[in-house]
C-alpha positions as CSV (number, residue, x, y, z in Angstrom):
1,X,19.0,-9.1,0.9
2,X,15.0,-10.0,0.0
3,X,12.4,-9.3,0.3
4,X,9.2,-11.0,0.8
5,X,5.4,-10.5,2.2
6,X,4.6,-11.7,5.8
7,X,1.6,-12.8,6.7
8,X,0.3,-11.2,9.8
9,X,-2.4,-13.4,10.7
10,X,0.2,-16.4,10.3
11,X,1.5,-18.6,13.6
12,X,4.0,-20.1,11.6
13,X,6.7,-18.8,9.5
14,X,7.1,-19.4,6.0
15,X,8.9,-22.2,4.8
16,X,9.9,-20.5,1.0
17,X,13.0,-19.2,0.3
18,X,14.1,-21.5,2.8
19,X,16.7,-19.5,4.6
20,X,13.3,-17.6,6.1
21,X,12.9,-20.3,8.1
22,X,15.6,-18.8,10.2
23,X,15.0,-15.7,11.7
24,X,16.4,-12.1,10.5
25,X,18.6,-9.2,11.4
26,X,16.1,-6.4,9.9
27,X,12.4,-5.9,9.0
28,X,11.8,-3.0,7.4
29,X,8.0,-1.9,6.9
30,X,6.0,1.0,6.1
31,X,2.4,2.3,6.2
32,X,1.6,-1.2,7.9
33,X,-0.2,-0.1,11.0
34,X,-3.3,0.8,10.0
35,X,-5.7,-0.3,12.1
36,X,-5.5,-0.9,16.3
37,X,-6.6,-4.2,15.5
38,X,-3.6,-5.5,13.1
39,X,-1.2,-3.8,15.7
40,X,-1.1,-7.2,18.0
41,X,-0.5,-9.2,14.8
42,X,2.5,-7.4,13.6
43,X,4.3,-7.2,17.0
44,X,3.8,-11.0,16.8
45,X,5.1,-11.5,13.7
46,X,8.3,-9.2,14.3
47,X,9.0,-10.7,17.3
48,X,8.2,-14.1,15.6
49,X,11.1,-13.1,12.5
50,X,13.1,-10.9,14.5
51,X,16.2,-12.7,15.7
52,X,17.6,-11.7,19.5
53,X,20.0,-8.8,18.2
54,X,17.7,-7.8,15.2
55,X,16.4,-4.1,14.2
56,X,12.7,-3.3,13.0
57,X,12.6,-0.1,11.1
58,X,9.5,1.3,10.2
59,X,7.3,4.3,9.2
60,X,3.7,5.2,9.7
61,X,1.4,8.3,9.1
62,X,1.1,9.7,12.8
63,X,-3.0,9.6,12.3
64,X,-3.0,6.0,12.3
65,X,-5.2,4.2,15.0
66,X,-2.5,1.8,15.9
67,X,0.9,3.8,16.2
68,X,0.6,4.5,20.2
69,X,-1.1,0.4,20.6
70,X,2.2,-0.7,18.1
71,X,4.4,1.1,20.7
72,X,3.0,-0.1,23.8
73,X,3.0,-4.0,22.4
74,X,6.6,-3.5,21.3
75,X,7.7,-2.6,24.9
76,X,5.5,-5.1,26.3
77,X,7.6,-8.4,24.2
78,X,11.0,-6.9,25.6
79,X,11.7,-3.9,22.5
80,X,13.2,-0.4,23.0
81,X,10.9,1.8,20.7
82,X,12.5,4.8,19.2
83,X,10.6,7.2,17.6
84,X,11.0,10.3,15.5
85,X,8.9,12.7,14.5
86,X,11.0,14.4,11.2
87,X,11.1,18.1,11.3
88,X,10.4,19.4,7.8
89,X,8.8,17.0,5.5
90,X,7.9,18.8,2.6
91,X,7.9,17.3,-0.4
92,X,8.8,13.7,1.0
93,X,5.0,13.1,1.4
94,X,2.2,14.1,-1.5
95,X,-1.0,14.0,0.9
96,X,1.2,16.3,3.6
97,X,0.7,14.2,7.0
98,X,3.2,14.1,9.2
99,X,5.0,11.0,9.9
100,X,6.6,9.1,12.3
101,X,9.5,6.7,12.3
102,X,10.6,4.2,14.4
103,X,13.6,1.9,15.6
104,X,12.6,-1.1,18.0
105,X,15.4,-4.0,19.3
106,X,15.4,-5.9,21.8
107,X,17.6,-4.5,25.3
């Protein structure tokens, strides 16, 4: 297991830890689609780390700008998006917005 920071706006993966250079079984990310305009940039870099029978997990507040652009760019680069929307919440959360999870791979 490790973990690490991507760079979004990178074409290249990194080259430290060196075993990164090879790509992964499971990205796990939260709160990181913010904004429409970062959405194309992270499906590029999962899809970019992701290897062919990998999972992305992720999380995101539903009020986000760039859940339902994430979603469509997913499906677009070959992913099955699963999504949930939790039913009771409380007390997970301090600012109380509803979240939604999701589960891409490839089919």
């Amino acid at each position: 297991v490790y973990v690490s920071q991507l760079d979004f706006k990178s074409n290249t993966m990194i080259s430290h830890p060196p075993f990164l250079t090879e790509k992964v079984d499971i990205i796990l990310g939260t709160e990181i689609m913010y904004e429409i305009d970062i959405t194309e940039q992270l499906v590029k870099t999962i899809n970019m780390y992701l290897n062919k029978s990998g999972h992305f997990y992720g999380i995101s507040a539903t009020y986000r700008k760039g859940v339902s652009t994430f979603i469509e760019g997913m499906k677009k680069n070959g992913f099955v998006v699963q999504t949930e929307l939790p039913g009771n919440t409380e007390g997970l959360f301090n600012d109380g917005d509803e979240m939604i999870f999701f589960h891409c791979y490839r089919s």
